[in-house]
VOGU-3710 file (C-alpha; in Angstrom, 3 decimals, decimal comma):
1> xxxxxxxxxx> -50,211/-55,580/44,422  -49,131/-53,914/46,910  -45,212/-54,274/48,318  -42,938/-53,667/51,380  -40,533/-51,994/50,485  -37,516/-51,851/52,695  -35,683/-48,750/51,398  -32,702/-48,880/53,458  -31,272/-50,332/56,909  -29,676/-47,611/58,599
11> xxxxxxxxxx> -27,148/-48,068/61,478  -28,797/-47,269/64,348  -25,914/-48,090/67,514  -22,763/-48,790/66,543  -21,507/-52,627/66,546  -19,323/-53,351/69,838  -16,346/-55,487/68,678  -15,294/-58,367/71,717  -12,872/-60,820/72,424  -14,979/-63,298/73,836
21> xxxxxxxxxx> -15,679/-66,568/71,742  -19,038/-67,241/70,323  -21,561/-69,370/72,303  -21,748/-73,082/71,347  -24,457/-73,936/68,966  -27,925/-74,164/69,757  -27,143/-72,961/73,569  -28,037/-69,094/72,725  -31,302/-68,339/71,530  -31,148/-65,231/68,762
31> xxxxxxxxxx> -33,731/-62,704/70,347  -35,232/-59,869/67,216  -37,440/-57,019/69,302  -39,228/-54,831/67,304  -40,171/-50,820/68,403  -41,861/-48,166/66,998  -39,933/-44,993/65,779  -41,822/-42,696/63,526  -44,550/-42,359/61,477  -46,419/-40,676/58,689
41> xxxxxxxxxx> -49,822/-41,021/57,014  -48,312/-43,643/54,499  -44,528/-44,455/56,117  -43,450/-46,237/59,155  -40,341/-46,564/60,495  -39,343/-49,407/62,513  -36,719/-50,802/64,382  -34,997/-53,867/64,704  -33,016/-54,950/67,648  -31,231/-58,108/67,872
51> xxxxxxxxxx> -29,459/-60,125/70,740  -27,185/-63,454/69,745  -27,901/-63,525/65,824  -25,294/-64,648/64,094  -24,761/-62,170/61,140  -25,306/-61,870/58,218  -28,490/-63,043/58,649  -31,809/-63,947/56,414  -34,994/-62,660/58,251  -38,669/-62,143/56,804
61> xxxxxxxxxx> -40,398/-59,155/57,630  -44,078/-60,113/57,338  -47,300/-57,408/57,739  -50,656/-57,908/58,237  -53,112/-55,476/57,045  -56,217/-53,792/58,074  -58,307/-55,334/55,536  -57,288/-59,130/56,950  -54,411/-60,043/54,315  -50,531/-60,081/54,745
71> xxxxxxxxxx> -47,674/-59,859/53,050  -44,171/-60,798/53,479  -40,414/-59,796/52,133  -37,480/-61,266/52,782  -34,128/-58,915/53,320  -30,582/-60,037/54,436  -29,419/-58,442/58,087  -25,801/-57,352/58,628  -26,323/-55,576/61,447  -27,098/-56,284/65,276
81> xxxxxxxxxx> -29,627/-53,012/65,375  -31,170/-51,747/62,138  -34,217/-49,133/60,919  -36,380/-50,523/58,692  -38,192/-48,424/56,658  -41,902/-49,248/54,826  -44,410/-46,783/52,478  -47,155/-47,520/50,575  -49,017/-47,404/53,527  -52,809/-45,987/54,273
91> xxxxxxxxxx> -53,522/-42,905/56,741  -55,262/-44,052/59,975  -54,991/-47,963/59,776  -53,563/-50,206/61,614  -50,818/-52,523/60,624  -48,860/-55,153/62,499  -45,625/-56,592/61,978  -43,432/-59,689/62,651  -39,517/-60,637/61,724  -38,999/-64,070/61,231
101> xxxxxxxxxx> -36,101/-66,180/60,604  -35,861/-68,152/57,398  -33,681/-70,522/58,857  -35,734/-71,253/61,901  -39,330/-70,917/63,589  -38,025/-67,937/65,858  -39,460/-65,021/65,482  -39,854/-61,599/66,897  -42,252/-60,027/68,628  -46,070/-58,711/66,746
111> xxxxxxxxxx> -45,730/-54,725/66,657  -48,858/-52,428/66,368  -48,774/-49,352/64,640  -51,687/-46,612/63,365  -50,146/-44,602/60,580  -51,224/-40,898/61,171  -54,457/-39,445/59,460  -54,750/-36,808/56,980  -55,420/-32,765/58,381  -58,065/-31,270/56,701
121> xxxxxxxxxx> -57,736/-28,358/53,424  -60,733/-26,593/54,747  -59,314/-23,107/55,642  -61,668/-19,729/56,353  -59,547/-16,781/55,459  -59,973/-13,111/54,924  -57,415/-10,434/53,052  -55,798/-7,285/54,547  -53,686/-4,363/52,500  -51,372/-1,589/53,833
131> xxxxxxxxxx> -49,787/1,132/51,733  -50,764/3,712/49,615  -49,424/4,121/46,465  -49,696/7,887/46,027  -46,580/7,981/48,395  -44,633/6,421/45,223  -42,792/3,836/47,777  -44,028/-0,202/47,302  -44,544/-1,356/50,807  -44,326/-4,950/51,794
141> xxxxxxxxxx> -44,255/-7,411/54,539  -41,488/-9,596/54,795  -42,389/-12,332/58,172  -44,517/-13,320/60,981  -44,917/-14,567/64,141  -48,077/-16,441/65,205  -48,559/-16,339/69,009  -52,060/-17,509/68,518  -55,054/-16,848/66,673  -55,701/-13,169/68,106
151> xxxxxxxxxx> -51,563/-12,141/68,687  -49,700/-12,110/65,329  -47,057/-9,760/64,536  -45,878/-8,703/60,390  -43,037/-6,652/59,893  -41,662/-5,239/56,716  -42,312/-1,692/55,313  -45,391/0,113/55,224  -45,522/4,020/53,745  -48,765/5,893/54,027
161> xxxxxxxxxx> -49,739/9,668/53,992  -50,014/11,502/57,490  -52,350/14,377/57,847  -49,840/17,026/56,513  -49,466/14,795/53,119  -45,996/13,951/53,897  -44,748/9,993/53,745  -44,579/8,239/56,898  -43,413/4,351/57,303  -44,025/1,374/59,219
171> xxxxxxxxxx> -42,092/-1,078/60,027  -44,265/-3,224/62,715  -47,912/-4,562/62,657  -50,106/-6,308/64,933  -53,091/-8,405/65,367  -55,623/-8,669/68,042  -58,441/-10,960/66,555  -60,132/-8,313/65,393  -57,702/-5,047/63,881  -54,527/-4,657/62,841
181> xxxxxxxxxx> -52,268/-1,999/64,376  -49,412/-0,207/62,742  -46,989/0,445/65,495  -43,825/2,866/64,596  -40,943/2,131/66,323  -37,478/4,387/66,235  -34,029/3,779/66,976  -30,548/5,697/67,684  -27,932/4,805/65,044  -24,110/4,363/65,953
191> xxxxxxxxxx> -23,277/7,380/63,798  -25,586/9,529/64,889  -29,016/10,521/64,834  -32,572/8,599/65,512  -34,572/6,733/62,880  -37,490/4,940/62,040  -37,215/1,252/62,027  -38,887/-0,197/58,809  -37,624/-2,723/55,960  -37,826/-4,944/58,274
201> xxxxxxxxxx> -37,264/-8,576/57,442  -37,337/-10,757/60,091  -39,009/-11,273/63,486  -38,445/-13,183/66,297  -40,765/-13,290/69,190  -39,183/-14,653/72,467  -42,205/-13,185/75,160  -44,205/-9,907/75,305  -42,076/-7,838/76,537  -38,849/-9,287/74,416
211> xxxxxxxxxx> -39,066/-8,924/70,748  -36,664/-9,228/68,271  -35,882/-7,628/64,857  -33,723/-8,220/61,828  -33,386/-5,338/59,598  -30,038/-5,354/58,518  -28,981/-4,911/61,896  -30,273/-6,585/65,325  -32,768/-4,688/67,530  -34,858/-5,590/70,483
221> xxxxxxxxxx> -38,348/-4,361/72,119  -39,617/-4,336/74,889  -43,007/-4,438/73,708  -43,965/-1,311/74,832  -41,769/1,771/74,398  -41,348/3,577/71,358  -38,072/2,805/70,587  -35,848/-0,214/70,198  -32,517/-0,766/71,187  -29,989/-2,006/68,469
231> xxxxxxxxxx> -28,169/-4,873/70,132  -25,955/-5,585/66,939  -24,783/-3,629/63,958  -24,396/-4,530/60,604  -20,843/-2,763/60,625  -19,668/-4,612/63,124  -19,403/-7,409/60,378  -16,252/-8,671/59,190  -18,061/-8,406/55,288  -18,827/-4,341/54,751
241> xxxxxxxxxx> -21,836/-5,880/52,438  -22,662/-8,189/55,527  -26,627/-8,332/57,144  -28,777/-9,727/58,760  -32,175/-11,041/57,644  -33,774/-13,626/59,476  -33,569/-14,646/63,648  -34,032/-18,115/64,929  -34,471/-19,449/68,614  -33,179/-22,955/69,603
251> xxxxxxxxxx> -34,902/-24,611/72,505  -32,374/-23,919/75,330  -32,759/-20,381/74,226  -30,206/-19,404/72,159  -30,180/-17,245/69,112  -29,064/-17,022/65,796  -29,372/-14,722/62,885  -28,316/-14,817/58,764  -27,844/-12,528/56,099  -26,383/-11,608/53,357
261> xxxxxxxxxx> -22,760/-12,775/51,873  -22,798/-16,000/54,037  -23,145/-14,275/57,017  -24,334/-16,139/60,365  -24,485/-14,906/63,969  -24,803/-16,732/67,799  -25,996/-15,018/70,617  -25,373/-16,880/73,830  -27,297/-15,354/76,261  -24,675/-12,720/76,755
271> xxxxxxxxxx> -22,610/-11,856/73,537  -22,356/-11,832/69,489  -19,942/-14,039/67,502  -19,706/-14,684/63,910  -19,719/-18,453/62,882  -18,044/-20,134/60,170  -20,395/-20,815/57,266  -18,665/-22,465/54,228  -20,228/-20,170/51,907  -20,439/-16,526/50,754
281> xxxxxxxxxx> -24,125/-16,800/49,023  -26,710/-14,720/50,572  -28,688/-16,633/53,946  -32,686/-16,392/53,991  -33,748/-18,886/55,836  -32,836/-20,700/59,211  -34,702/-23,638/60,844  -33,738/-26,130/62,959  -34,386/-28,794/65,897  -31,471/-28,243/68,348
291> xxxxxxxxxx> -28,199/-26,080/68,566  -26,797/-29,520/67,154  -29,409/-29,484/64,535  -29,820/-26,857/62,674  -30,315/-25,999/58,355  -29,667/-22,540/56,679  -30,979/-22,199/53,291  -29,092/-19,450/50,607  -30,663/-18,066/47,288  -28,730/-16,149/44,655
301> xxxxxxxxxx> -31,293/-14,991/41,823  -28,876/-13,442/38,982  -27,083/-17,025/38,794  -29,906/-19,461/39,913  -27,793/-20,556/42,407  -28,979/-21,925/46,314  -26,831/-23,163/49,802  -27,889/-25,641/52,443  -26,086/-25,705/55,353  -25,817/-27,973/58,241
311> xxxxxxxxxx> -24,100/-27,478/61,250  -24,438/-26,021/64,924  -23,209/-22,811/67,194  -18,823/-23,863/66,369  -19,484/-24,284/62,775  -21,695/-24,795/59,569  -20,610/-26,746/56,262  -22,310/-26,802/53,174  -25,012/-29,582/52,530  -25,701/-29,141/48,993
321> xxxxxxxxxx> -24,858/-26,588/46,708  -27,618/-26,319/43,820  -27,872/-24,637/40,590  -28,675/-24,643/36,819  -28,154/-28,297/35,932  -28,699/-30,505/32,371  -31,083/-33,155/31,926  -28,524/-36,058/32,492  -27,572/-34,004/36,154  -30,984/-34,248/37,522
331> xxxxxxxxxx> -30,813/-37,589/40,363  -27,086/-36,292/40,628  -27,687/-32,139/41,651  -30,335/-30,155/42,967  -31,547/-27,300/40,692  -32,044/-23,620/41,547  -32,409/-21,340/44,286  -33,419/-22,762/47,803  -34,866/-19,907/49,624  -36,480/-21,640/52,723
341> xxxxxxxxxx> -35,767/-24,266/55,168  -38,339/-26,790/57,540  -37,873/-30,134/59,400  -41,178/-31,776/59,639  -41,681/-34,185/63,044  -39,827/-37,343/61,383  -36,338/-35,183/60,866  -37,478/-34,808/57,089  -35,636/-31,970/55,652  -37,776/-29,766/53,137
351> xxxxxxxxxx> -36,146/-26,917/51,383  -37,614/-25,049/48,458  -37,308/-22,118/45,853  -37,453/-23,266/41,770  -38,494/-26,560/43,094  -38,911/-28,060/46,480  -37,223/-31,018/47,721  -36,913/-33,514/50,735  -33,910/-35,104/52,457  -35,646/-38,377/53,819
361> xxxxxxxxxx> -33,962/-41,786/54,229  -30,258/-40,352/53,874  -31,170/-38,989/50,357  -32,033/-36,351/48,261  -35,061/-36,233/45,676  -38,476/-34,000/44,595  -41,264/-33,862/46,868  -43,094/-35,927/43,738  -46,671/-35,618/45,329  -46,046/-31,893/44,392
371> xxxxxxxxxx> -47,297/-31,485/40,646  -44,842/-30,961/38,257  -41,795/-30,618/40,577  -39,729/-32,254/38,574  -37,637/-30,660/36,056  -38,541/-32,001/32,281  -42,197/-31,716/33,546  -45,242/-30,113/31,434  -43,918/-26,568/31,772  -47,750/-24,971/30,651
381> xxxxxxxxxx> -48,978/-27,074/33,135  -48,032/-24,918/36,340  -49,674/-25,609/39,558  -47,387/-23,038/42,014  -44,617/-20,070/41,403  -41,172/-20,085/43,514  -41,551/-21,236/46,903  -40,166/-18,237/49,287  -41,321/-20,117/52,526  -41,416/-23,388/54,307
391> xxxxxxxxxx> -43,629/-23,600/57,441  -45,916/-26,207/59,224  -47,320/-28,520/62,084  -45,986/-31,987/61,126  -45,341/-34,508/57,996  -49,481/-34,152/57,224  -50,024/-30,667/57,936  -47,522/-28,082/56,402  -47,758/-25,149/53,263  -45,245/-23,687/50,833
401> xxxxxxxxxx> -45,944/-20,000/49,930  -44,566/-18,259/47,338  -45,269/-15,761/44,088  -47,927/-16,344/41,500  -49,901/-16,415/44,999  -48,965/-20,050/45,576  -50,028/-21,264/48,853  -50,340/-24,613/49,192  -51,418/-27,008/51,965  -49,628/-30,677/52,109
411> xxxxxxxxxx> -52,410/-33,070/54,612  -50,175/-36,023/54,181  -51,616/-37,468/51,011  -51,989/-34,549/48,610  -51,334/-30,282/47,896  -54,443/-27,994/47,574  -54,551/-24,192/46,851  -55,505/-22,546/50,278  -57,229/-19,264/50,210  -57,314/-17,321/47,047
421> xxxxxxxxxx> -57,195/-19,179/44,046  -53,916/-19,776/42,606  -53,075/-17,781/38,607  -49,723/-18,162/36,911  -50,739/-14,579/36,256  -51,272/-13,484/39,904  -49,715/-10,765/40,973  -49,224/-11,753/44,907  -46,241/-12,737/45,803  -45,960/-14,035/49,396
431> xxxxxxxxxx> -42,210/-13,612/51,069  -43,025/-15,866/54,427  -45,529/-17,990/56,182  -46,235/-19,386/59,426  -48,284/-22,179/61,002  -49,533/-22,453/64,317  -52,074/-25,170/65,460  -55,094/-24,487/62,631  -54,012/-21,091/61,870  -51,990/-20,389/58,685
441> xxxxxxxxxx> -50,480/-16,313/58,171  -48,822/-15,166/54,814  -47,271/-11,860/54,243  -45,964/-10,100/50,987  -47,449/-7,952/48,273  -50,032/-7,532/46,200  -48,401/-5,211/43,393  -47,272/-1,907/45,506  -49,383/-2,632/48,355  -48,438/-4,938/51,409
451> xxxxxxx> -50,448/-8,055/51,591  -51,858/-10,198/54,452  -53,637/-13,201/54,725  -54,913/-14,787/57,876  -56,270/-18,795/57,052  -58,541/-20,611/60,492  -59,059/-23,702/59,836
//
């Protein structure tokens, strides 16, 4: 049979302490209002507002299904304004809801809420390689950028043979719904001298004409010329081993980039500054609502060790810290590396690398509709590699990417292998994805050439 379950009631506005006395009995009416607040394709999220209830308080929460029956549960309040929180739920029904008091016949208003539907699996896709292996250089692709369907940009490092048989490198692709085009793009170091721009490794596109690059160091484009303009150098880090590997844009426009040995950067519109980041483990991924909302993830391979961070443009303070962990540590730490970072449209955090993991509900555990992503779990029974990337639409429409050619799309029920079929003994190993609307872009390698695949759905 199936329950509510009311996993937690979370403050939602602070209680207001007063001086007045309490209204004489039976003179004050207790008022419960329920509101919508979020939703998935099997959660709802509900809250409670009270006026006049004396606390604590025994209430029933009672919901009536789509297929005519109801049931009820029966939780103490000891709050004025609360979040309940229910699962178990079906995509696209409707469900109704009522708060009642135990001790009385009052009762709240009859809410109305359609859980979301599923997206579909049913991706088109087609395969593109760059690179030539005679030049004895791997090439690779490291991020993208989906504009839309016919405008997506890769960057990484691309080597190839010119006409004279000598190695050339890119460091910049792009797509116009029909052809990619490697674009070359050089720059004029601080010490001298003017060089290509490749090894990209991330990308962060603002408008046509305003194009950013992390490679190391920050550049700009204007879209057009030849060259970009380095806007911030790696030596003007207070760590000499200091980079920067991934950009980020917050929605009033301001930017941020990570890197290596902790490192994170804020660009105001006008100037650089380094910000305070709790940590000294490498940064490759950045993701966030808000300036006041934003995650970093950090992976360290030789020790199996990963960062989250939390925090805004003044400061950011480690989440979690996760690494190799014993059998009896598993509900206590997370394991491994966590390479990438996503919120989904709820505030669900995801972040990813050995395993991947949610931060729903004020708590940490395994995305469990994952197979085996769980440690103690079948290890010959592998369905996906380590996740490098974290990207997506909403709660029912998101992928992981990462080696073993694991790319998998989450509809809000269930995973399925998009594109190529997934081998423990693939070679492809994708670095980053992207989602935008139905279209779904991976970059990375397919042994020492770079690898691109472009899923419409």
């Amino acid at each position: 049979m199936k329950k509510i379950i009311i996993i937690s009631i979370v403050f939602l506005f602070p209680n207001c302490s007063t001086t007045e006395p309490p209204p004489p009995p039976d003179e004050t009416k207790p008022v419960l209002t329920l509101s919508f607040d979020k939703k998935s394709c099997t959660e709802l999220w509900i809250k409670l507002t009270t006026k006049d209830l004396t606390l604590p308080s025994e209430l029933a929460l009672k919901q009536y299904n789509p297929t005519g029956d109801s049931i009820s549960q029966s939780f103490i309040l000891n709050t004025k304004d609360s979040l309940l929180y229910i699962d178990s739920l079906f995509p696209n029904k409707t469900y109704k809801f009522l708060i009642t008091m135990q001790q009385s016949n009052n009762a709240s208003n009859e809410l109305s809420v359609t859980t979301m539907d599923t997206t579909s699996h049913n991706f088109s896709y087609q395969t593109f390689e760059f690179g030539e292996p005679l030049t004895g250089n791997s090439s690779r692709l490291y991020d993208v950028a989906i504009i839309n369907e016919n405008n997506i940009w890769a960057v990484g490092e691309i080597y190839v043979n010119d006409s004279l048989g000598q190695t050339d490198v890119y460091g910049l692709i792009h797509w116009d719904g029909n052809t990619w085009e490697k674009i070359k793009l050089w720059y004029s170091s601080p010490l001298g001298g003017t060089f290509v721009l490749s090894n990209i490794r991330g990308i962060l596109y603002r408008n046509q004409n305003e194009i950013w690059f992390a490679a190391g160091s920050i550049f700009r484009w204007d879209g057009v010329s030849t060259n970009a303009q380095l806007v911030y150098s790696r030596l003007s880090l207070p760590d000499p081993n200091g980079s920067i590997e991934k950009l980020w844009e917050t929605g009033n426009g301001n930017l941020y980039g990570v890197g290596n040995t902790g490192t994170i950067l804020f660009y105001n519109g006008t100037s650089w500054s380094s910000v305070t980041s709790g940590t000294t483990l490498p940064l490759t991924d950045i993701y966030g609502k808000d300036d006041n909302q934003l995650y970093i993830s950090g992976a360290y391979t030789p020790e199996v060790k990963g960062v989250l961070l939390k925090g805004n443009s003044s400061q950011f303070s480690v989440m979690i810290n996760s690494e190799i962990i014993s059998e009896n540590e598993l509900f206590e730490k997370l394991y491994g590396e966590l390479a990438s970072v996503w919120l989904d449209d709820n505030g669900t955090v995801y972040t990813g690398g050995n395993l991947l993991f949610q931060y729903k509900n004020y708590k940490w555990d395994y995305v469990r509709s994952l197979p085996e992503n769980y440690i103690g779990g079948n290890p010959g029974a592998s369905y996906r590699g380590f996740i490098s990337s974290i990207r997506g639409n909403a709660s029912n429409d998101f992928v992981v990417a990462g080696d073993r050619n694991t790319l998998k799309h989450f509809n809000g029920i269930n995973w399925q292998q998009i594109g190529l079929p997934y081998s423990p003994a693939s070679p492809i190993i994708w670095y980053s994805v992207a989602q935008k609307g139905n279209t779904v872009v991976a970059v990375g390698d397919y042994g020492s050439k770079a690898f691109i695949i472009i899923l419409n759905r």
